[in-house]
C-alpha positions as CSV (number, residue, x, y, z in Angstrom):
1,X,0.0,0.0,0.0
2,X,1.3,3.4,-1.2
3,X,1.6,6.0,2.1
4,X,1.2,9.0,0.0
5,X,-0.6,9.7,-3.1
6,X,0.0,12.6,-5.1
7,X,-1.3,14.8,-8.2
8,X,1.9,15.3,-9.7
9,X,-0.1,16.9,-13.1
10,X,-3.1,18.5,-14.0
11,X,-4.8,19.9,-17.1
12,X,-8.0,21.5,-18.8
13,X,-9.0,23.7,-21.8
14,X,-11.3,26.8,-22.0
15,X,-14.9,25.3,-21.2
16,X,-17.0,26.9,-23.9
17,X,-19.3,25.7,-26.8
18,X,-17.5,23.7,-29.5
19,X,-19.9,22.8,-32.2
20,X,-16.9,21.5,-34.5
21,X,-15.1,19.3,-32.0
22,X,-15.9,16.2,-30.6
23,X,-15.2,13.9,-27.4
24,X,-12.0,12.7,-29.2
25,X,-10.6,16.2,-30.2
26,X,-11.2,17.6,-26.5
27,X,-9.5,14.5,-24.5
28,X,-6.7,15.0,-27.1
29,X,-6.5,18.6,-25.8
30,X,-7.0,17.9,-22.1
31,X,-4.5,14.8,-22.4
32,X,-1.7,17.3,-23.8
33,X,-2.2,19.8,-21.6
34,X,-1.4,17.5,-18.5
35,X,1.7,15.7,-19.9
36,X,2.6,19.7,-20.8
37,X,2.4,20.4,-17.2
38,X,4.2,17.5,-15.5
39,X,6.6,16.7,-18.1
40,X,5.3,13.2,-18.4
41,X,4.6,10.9,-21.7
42,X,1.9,8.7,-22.6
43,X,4.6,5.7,-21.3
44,X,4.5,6.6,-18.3
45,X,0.2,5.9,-17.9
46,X,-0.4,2.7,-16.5
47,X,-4.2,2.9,-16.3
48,X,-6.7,5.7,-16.9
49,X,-10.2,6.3,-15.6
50,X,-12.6,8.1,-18.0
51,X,-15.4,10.3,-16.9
52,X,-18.1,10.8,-19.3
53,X,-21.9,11.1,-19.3
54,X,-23.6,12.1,-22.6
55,X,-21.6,11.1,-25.2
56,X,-24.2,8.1,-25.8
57,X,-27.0,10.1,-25.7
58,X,-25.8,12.5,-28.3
59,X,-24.0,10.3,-30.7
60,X,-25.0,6.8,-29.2
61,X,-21.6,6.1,-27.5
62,X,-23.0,4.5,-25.4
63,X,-20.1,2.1,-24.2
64,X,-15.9,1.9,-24.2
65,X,-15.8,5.9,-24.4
66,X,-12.6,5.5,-22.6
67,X,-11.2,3.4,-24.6
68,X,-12.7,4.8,-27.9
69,X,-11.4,8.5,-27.1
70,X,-8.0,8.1,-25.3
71,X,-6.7,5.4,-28.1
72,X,-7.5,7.6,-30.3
73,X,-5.0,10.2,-28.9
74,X,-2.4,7.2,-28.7
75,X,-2.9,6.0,-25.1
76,X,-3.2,2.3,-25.4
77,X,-2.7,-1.2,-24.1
78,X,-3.8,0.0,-20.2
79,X,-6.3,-1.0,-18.3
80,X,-9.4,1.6,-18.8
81,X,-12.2,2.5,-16.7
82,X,-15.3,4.0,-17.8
83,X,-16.9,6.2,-14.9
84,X,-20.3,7.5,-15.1
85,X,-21.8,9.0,-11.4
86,X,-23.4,12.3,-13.3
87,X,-22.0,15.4,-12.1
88,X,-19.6,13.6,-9.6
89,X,-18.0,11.8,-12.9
90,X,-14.5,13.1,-12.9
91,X,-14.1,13.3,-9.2
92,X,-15.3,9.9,-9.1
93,X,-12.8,9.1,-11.4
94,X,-10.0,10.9,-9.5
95,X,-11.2,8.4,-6.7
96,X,-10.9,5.5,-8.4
97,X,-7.3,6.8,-9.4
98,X,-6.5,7.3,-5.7
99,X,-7.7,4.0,-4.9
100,X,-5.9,2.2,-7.3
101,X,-2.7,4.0,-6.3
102,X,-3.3,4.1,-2.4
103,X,-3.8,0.3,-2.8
104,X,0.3,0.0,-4.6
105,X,-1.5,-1.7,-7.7
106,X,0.1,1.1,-10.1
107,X,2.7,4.1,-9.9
108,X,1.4,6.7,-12.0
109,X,-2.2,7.0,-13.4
110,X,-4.6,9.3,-15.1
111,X,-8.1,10.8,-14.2
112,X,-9.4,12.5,-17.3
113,X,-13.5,14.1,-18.0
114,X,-14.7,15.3,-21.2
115,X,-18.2,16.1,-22.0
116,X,-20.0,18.2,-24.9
117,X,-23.3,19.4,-23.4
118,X,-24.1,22.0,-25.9
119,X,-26.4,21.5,-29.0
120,X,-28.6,23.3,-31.0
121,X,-31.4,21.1,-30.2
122,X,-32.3,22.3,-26.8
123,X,-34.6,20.0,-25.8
124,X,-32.8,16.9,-26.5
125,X,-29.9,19.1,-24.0
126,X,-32.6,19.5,-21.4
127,X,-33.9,16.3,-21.5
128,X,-30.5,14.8,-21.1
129,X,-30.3,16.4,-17.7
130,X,-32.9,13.5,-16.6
131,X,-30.9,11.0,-16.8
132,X,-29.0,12.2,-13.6
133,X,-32.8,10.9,-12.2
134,X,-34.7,8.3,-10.9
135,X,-36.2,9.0,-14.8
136,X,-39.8,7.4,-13.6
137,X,-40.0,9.4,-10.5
138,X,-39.2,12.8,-11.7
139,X,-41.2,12.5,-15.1
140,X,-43.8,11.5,-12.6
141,X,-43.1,14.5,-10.3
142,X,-42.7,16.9,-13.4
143,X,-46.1,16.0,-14.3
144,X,-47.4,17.1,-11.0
145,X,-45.9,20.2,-11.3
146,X,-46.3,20.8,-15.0
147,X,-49.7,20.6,-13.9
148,X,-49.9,22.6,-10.9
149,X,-48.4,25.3,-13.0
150,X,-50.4,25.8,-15.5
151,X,-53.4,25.9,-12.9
152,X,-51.4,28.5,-11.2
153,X,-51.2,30.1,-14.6
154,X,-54.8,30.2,-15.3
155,X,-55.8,31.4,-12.3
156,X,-53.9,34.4,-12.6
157,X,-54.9,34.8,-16.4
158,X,-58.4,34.8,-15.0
159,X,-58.3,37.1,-12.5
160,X,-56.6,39.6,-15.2
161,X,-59.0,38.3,-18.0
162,X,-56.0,37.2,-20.3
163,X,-55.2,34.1,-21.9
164,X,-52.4,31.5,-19.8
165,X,-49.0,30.7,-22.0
166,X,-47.9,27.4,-21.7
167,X,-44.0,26.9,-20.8
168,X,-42.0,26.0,-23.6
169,X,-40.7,22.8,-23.7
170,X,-36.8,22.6,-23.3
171,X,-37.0,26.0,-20.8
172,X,-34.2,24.8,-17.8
173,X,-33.0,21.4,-16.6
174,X,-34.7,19.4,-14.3
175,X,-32.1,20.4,-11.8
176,X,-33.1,23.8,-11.6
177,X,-36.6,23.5,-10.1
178,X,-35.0,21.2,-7.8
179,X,-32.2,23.9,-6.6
180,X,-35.5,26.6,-6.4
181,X,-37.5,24.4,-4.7
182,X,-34.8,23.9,-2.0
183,X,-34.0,27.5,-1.9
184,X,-37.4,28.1,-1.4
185,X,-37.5,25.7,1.2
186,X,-34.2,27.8,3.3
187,X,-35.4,31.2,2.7
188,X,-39.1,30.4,4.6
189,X,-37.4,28.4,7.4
190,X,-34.2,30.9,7.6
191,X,-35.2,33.8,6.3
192,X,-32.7,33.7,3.3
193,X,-32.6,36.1,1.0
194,X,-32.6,36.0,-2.9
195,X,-30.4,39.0,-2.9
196,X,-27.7,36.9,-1.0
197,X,-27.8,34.3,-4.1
198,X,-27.2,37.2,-5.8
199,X,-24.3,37.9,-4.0
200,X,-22.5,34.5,-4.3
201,X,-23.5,34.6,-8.5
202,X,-21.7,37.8,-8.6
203,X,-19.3,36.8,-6.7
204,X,-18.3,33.4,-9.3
205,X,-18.8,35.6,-12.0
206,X,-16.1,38.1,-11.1
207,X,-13.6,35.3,-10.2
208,X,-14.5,33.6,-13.4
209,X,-13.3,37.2,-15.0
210,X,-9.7,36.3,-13.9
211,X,-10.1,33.1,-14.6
212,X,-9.1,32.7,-18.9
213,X,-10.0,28.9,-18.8
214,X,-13.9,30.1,-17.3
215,X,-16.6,29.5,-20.0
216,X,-17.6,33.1,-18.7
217,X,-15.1,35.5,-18.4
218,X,-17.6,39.0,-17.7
219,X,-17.8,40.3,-14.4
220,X,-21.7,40.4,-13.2
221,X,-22.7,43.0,-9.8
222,X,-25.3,42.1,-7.2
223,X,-28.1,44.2,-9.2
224,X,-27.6,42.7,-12.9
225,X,-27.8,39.5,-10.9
226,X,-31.3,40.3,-9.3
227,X,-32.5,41.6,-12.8
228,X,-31.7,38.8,-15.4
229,X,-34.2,36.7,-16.4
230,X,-36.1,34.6,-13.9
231,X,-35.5,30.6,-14.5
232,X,-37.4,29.6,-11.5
233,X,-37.7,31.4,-8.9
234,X,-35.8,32.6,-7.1
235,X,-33.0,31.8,-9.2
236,X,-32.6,34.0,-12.3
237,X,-30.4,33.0,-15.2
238,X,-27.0,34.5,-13.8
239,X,-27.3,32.0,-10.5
240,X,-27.8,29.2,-12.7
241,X,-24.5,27.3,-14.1
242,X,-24.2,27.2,-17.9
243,X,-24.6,24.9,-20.7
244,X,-21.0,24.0,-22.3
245,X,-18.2,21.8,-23.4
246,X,-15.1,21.1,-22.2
247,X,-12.3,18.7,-20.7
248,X,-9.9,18.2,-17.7
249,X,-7.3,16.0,-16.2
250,X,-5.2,15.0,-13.6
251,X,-2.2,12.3,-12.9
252,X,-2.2,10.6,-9.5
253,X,1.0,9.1,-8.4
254,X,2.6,7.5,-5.7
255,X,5.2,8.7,-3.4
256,X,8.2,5.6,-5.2
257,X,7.2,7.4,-8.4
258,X,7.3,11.3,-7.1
259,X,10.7,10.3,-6.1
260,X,11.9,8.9,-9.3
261,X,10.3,12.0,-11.0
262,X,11.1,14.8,-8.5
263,X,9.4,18.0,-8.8
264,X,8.7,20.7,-6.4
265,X,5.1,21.2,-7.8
266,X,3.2,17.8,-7.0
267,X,0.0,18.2,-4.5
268,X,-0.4,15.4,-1.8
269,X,-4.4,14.2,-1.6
270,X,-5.0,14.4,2.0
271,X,-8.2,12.9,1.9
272,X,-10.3,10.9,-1.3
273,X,-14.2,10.0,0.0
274,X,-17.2,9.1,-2.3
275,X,-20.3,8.5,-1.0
276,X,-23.5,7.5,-1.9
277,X,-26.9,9.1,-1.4
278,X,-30.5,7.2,0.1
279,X,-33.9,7.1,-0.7
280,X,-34.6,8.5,3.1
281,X,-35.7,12.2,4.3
282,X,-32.6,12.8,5.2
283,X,-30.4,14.6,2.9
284,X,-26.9,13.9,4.8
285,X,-24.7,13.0,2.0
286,X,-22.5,15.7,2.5
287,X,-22.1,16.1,5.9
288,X,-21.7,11.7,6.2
289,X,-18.8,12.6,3.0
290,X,-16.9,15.2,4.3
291,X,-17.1,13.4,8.3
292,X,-15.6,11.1,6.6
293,X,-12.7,13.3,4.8
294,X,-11.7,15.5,7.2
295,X,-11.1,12.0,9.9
296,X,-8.8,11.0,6.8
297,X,-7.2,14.3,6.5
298,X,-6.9,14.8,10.2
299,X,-8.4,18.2,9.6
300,X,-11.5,20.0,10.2
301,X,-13.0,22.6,8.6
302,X,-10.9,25.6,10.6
303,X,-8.0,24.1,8.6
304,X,-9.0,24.5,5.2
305,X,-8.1,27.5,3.6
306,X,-10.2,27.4,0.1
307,X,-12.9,25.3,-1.5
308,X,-14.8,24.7,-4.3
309,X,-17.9,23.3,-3.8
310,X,-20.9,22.2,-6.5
311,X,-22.6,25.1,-7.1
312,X,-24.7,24.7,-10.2
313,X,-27.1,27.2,-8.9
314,X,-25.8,30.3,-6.6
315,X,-28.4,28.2,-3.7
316,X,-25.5,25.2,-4.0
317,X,-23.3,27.2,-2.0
318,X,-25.3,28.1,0.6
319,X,-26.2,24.7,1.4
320,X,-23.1,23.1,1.0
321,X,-20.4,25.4,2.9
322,X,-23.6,24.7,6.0
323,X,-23.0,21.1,5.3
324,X,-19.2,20.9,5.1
325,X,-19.2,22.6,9.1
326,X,-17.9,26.2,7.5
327,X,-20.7,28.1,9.4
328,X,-23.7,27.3,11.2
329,X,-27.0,25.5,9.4
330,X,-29.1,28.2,8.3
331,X,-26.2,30.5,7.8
332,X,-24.6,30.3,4.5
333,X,-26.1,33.0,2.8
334,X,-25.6,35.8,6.1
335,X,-22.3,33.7,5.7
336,X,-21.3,35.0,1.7
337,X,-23.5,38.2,2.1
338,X,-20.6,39.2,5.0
339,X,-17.7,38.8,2.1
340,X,-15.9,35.2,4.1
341,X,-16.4,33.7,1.2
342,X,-14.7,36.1,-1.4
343,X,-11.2,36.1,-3.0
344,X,-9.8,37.8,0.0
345,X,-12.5,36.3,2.6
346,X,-12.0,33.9,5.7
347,X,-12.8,31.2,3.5
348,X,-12.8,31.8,-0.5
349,X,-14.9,29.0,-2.2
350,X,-14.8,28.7,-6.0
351,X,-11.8,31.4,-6.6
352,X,-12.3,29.5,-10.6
353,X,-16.0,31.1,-10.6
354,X,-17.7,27.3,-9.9
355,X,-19.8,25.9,-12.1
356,X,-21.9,29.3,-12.4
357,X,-19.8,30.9,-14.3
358,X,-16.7,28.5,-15.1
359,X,-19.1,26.4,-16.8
360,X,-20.5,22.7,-15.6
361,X,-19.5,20.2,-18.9
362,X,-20.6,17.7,-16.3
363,X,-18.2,14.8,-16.6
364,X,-15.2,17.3,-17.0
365,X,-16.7,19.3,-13.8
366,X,-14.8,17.5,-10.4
367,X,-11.7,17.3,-12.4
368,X,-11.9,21.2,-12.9
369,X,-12.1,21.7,-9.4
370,X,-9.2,19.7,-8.5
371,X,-7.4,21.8,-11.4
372,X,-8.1,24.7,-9.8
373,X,-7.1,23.9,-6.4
374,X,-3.7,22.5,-7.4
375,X,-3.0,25.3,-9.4
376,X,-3.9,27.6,-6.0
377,X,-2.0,25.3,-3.8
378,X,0.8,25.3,-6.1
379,X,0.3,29.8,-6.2
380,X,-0.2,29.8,-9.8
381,X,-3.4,31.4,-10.0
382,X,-2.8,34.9,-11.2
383,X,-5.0,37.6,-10.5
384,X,-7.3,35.3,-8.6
385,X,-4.7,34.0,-6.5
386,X,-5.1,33.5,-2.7
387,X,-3.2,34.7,0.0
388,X,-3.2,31.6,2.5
389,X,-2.8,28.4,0.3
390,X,-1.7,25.2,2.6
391,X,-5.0,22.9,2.6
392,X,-8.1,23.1,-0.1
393,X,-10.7,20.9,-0.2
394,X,-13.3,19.8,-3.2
395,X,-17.2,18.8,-2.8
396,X,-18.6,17.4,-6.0
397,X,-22.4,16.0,-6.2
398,X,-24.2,14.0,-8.7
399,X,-27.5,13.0,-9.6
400,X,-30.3,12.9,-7.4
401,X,-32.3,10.4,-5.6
402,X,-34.9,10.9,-3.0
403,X,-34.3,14.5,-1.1
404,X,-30.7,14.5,-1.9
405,X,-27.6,13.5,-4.2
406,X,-27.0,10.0,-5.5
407,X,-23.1,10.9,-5.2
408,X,-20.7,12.7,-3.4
409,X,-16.9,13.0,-3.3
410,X,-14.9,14.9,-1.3
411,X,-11.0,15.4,-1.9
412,X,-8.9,17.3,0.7
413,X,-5.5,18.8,-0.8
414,X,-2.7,19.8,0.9
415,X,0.6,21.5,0.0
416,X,4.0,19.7,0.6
């Protein structure tokens, strides 16, 4: 068994739309990018984990995507794994590298997500998101509330003698109304406010401004936040993460291997935790995950000196720093409205601009968080750079079943 395990390299293009590229072309990309940064060759792989969820349902790949996209970019005769655990995919498949190297069956593997989300058929994009469900429940539950809707709708078109608009189909994910509903749900029993969503949206999107790899790179204030267009409420369009394209990767080695191939840049992973979700009432999956991390690490949440957390709605952070122990239940949006959560706060959380505004291309998304956190820890950020870099830490979610996530992964960093 392998003491330490480090990520000695890590890469990822610009997330964006890429209408002319496929899977292959942006695991080509992602896979140079992280031999570029470690000084490593395609010899010195000796298994790889590939995260990927849509490929199938766009172009009906619907099996050996690893193997079909990194052999094509001349990574071959390895052992592959295909990961698929929705928006947890690359993390998941960071903690299947970990395992495999904590456990002294290899030396040096990869973790690599790529995912093309956008298409000019929006509803076929939309209804992808389902498949992140329990599909019979939700169309089951989207019924319900298709049909409460439009009730709601015609009852206000009566009372002002006009005619009720059906939604379009192909609106918002699925996801969406679940992130309102639970917002919803904090800001009746807390007395949460949608203006401190706005504040954590406007905070990602002017971290994603310094941020070239962000699939947004425009800075946003509290008001323009409040006044774009309402997806559900009380989450307008800015607090909602994007639709996009892109790729990452990291290389996870063990501490024999670090020392054959010295380098003063590798980041040790203090703590590697996935977790799965219940059927229950009790949405506890994060706080059970990152219980479980911080034992590992030997840490606790005063430690920690950045996160990124899964915010593909400005609401995820609220309810995820509560959950992860960084400030009281009930909290988290007093918590960001105060400024601990900024670029300079107690705490910064998603410095990269999180999924909001550096873009979700979902099975590229927990691999973009560890990117950004090693590139923190190693203080090669830039502009968004933080001043107190020792220990980060990474929550990644995916799926849903009952009141919660089906998946959770926690990764704790440290600097050595």
């Amino acid at each position: 068994m392998s003491e330490n395990v480090y990520i000695i390299g890590v890469g990822m293009i610009k997330f964006g739309k890429y209408l002319e590229k496929g899977i292959k072309v942006l695991t080509g990309e992602a896979l140079d990018l992280v031999f570029k940064d470690c000084g490593l060759t395609h010899g010195d792989i000796q298994a790889a984990w590939f995260s990927n969820t849509g490929w199938g349902m766009y172009t009906f790949q619907h099996s050996i995507r690893g193997q079909v996209a990194l052999t094509a970019n001349g990574l071959e005769k390895i052992p592959f794994t295909n990961v698929e655990n929705a928006c947890a995919s690359g993390s998941t498949a960071l903690h299947g590298a970990w395992t495999a190297v904590k456990a002294g069956l290899y030396d040096c593997v990869l973790a690599i997500g790529a995912e093309k989300l956008y298409d000019e058929d929006r509803v076929k994009v939309m209804k992808g998101f389902m498949a992140g469900t329990d599909v019979e429940e939700t169309e089951a539950r989207m019924a319900r509330w298709r049909e409460e809707e439009q009730k709601r709708k015609e009852q206000q078109a009566a009372e002002k003698k006009t005619e009720a608009t059906p939604e379009k189909p192909g609106g918002h994910s699925v996801f969406m109304d679940f992130y309102a509903a639970g917002a919803r749900r904090h800001m009746e029993r807390y007395g949460s406010t949608q203006r401190q969503l706005a504040v954590i949206a406007a905070k990602a999107h002017n971290n994603s401004s310094l941020n070239p790899l962000a699939q947004y790179t425009f800075p946003m204030t509290v008001e323009q936040v409040m006044e774009d267009r309402l997806v559900s409420y009380p989450l307008t369009r800015a607090m909602c993460a994007p639709i996009g394209d892109g790729a990452a990767a990291a290389i996870v080695c063990s501490e024999a291997f670090l020392k054959k191939h010295p380098t003063t840049r590798a980041i040790k992973i203090r703590a590697s935790i996935l977790q799965g979700g219940t059927r229950t009432g009790t949405n506890d999956i994060t706080q059970r995950a990152s219980r479980a991390a911080y034992a590992m690490a030997d840490a606790g949440p005063e430690d920690v000196d950045v996160v990124e957390v899964h915010d593909a709605t400005a609401f995820g952070e609220i309810a995820q720093m509560e959950a992860l122990g960084f400030c009281p239940e009930g909290e988290g949006g007093i918590f960001a409205e105060s400024g601990a959560t900024a670029l300079d706060g107690k705490i910064p959380v998603n410095p990269s601009g999180g999924l909001i505004s550096r873009g979700h291309p979902i099975g590229a998304s927990g691999l973009a968080q560890i990117y950004e956190l090693v590139t923190q820890l190693r203080g090669e950020a830039g502009k968004r750079q933080i001043r107190k870099h020792r220990l980060a830490m990474t929550e990644n979610g995916g799926g849903t079943v009952g009141a919660g996530e089906a998946a959770m992964t926690i990764h704790i960093l440290e600097k050595v």
